[in-house]
N, C-alpha and C positions, 0 to 999 in steps of 0.2 A: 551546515550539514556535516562539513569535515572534522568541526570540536565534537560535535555528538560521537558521532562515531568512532571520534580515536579516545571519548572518557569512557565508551562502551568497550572498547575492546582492553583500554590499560585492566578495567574490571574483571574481562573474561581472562586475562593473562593470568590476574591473582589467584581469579578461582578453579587454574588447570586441572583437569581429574576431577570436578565439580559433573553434575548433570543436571542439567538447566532447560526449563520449559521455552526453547526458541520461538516459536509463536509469539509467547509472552514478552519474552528480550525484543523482538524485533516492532511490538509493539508500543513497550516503550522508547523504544529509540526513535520510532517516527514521530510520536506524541511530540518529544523532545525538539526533535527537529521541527515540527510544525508549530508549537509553539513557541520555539524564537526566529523562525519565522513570520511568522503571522505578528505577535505582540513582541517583538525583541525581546531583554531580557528582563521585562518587566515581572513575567507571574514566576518566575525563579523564586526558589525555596517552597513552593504550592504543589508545586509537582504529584508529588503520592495525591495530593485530594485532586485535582484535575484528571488525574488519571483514572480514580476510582470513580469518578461521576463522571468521566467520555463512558467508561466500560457498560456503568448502569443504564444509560441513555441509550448507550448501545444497543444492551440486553434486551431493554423494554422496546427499543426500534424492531428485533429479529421479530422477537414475538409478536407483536402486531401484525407484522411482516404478512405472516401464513398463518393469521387468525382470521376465521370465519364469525368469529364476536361480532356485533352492531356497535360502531361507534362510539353510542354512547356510553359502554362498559369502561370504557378508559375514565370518563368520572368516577366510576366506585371507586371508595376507598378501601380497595383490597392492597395487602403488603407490596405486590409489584409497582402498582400505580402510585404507593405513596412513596417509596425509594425514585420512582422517574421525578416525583415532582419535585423531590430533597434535591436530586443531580439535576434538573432543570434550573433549576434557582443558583442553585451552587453557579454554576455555569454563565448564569443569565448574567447574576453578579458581578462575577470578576471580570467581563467583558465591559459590562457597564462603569465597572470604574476605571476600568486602564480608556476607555473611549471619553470618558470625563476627564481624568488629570490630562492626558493629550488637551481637549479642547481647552482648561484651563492656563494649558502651558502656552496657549497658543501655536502651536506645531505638529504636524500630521504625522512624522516621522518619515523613515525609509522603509519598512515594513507592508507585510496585505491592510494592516490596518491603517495604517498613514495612507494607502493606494482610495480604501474605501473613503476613508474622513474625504479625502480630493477630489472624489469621482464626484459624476454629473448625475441625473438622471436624461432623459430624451428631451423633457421641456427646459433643460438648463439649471433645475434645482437642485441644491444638494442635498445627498440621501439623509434622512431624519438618522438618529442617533437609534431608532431601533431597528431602521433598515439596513445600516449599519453593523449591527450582534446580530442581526439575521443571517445578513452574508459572510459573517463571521465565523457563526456556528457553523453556520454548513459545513466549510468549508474542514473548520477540526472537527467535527463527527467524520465528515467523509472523507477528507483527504490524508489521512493518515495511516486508518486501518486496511486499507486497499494495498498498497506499498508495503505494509507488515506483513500481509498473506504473504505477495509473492516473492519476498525476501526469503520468511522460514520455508516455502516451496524451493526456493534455488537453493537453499540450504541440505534439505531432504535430496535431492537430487546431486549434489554436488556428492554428497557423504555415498552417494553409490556409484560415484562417476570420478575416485579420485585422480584418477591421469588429466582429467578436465582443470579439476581446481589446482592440482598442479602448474598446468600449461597455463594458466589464469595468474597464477602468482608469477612465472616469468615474465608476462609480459605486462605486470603492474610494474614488475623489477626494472624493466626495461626501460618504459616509460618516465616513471619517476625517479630513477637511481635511488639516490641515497634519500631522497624527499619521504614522507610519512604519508603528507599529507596531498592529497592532489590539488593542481591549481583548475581553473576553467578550462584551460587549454588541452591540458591533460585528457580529457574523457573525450575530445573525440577521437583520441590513438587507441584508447582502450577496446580494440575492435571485437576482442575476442568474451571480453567483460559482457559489454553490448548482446550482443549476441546470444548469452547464454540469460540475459532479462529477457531476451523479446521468447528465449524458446522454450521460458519458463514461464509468461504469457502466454503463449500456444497453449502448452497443457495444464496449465492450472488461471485462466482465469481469473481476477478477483471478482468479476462479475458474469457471474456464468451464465445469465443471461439478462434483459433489458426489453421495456416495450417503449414502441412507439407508437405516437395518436396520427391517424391517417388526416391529413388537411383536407383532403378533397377526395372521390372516389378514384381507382387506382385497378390497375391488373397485373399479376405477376403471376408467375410460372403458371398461367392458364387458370388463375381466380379471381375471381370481383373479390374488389375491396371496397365495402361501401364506405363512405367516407364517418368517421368519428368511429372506427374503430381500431381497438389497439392490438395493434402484433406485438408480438416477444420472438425477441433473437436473440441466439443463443452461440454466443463465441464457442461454448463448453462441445456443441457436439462440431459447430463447422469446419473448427479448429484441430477437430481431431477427421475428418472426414477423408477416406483413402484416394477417395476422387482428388482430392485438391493436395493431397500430402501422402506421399509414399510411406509406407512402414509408420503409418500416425501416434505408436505409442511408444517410440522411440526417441528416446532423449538425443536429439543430434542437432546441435548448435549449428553447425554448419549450412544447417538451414538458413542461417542468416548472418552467413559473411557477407564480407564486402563483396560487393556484386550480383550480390543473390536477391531478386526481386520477386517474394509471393506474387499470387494473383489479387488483384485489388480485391479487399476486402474478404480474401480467407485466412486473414489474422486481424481481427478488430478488439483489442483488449478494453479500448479505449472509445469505441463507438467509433462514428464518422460521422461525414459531412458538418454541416452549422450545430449541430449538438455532440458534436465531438466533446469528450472531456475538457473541462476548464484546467485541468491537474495534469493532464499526461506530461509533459514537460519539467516540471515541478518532478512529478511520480519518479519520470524516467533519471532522471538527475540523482534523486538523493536515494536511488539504490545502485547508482552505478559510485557514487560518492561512499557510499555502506561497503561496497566489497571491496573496493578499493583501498580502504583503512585497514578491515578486517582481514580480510583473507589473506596478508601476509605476515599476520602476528599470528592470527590463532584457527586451529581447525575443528571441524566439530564432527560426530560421528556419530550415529543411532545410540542411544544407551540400549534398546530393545529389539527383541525378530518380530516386536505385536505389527502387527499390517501398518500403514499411516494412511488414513480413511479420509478421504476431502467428505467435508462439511458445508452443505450450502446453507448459511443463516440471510446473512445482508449481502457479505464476501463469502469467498470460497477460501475456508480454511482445515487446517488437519484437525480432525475431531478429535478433540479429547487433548490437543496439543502438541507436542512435540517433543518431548525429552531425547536431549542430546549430551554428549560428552564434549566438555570442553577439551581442548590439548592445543600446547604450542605448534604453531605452522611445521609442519613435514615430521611430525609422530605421528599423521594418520596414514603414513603408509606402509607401519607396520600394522597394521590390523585390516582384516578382511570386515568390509562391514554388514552387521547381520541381517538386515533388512531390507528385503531380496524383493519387495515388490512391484511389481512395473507400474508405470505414469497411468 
């Protein structure tokens, strides 16, 4: 996580005074990071094509998403449906060979994928080689672009809040001294880092909301809940709800210092209970690893006054992206930044 992040930032150093779609940056870096993750540093040099068929698969995921279509449209062979099935393949592929040379090598590696080759199932079998790039996939569709929202979110927020990211870079400074890189130990002093994920969690979500299937019938706040039916909850509005959070569109990290404990479940970014996210950990990690690299090389700044509109597609992202200015750490504190709109 720490190599990504410091070949991302030596880039954004070169390209100071540059203005750069951060959404997109932060997207690639997690890609990055999830795939040598998951496959080590096998699919290296692939990069731009894996990227560009997660993003297709993506595309074709939203859209589906909030289509009222019948199922069976996804067989035509219209242009969208035949670009998924290009990035399906593309994808299906390179999964299937790096999971074949592994079993030819004899060796499972240290990686998610070395974890899946190992795993069991319940009756003691081990999982087939397509249940295997099953768990695979998921895993890079979903866990990557989740972490990229609320990276370029803490980014938009930081660029209106620069006394925040200043006090953020002292206490990386602190931490780490002369070190670049952080080690494991390191992230949990990063109290203030911390804090400023989880309160950029609160108000931007990457899942603004989520359903659950009822097991059995159920009552809550004074309704039947017959059983096999599915509720959606929604972090997006409870997280902002004044009842559970004073001044709720207020960017204030302090909400979640050391010793500040929400009320159970009026910050759920991550779900709960047994279906809690398989990634939060993972998630939380490699963006408190991200600003920790970054944020004391280089700062970033609205390039624009145009509003920065969340977009609900799969995640909750800035519509239309993000253009930011690059600049070396503590040149953005000459500049007032122009984009003035509240969380």
């Amino acid at each position: 996580m720490a190599d990504s992040a410091a070949a991302m930032a030596a880039r954004w150093e070169a390209a100071a005074g540059e203005v750069l779609d951060v959404s997109q940056e932060m997207s690639a870096l997690t890609l990055d990071i999830a795939v040598r993750c998951m496959f080590g540093q096998e699919p290296r040099g692939g990069d731009a094509a894996i990227a560009e068929a997660v993003q297709e698969a993506q595309d074709w995921i939203a859209a589906r998403f909030w289509s009222l279509a019948p199922d069976w449209t996804e067989r035509l062979p219209t242009p969208r449906n035949r670009r998924f099935r290009r990035a399906r393949a593309a994808l299906d592929g390179l999964v299937d060979r790096i999971i074949q040379a592994r079993l030819a090598a004899g060796e499972t590696g240290d990686d998610l994928l070395g974890m899946l080759l190992a795993a069991q199932a319940s009756d003691g079998a081990a999982l087939d080689a397509r249940q295997v790039r099953d768990e695979a996939m998921t895993m890079l569709l979903a866990g990557h672009e989740t972490s990229a929202g609320t990276l370029a979110w803490c980014w938009h927020l930081l660029a209106k809040h620069p006394e925040v990211a200043a006090a953020m870079r002292a206490e990386i400074a602190g931490v780490l001294g002369d070190r670049r890189l952080p080690a494991p130990e390191d992230l949990q002093r990063l109290d203030l880092v911390r804090a400023v994920v989880e309160e950029t969690l609160r108000l931007f979500p990457a899942a603004a909301w989520f359903g659950r299937l009822a097991a059995g019938p159920d009552r809550v706040a004074g309704c039947d809940i017959p059983a096999g039916s599915i509720l959606a909850l929604s972090p997006w509005l409870l997280q902002r709800d004044p009842r559970y959070w004073p001044d709720p569109l207020r960017f204030d990290p302090a909400r979640f210092a050391p010793g500040m404990r929400p009320l159970p479940y009026s910050q759920f970014p991550f779900g709960g209970g047994p279906r809690t996210c398989i990634g939060n950990h993972f998630a939380l990690t490699e963006m408190l690893v991200a600003l920790a690299v970054l944020l004391p090389r280089v700062a970033l700044r609205h390039a624009s006054a145009a509003p920065v509109v969340p977009e609900l597609l799969i995640t909750l992202k800035p519509a239309g992206g993000l253009p930011m200015r690059v600049e070396r750490a503590g040149a953005e504190g000459r500049h007032a930044t122009p984009n003035a709109v509240s969380p």
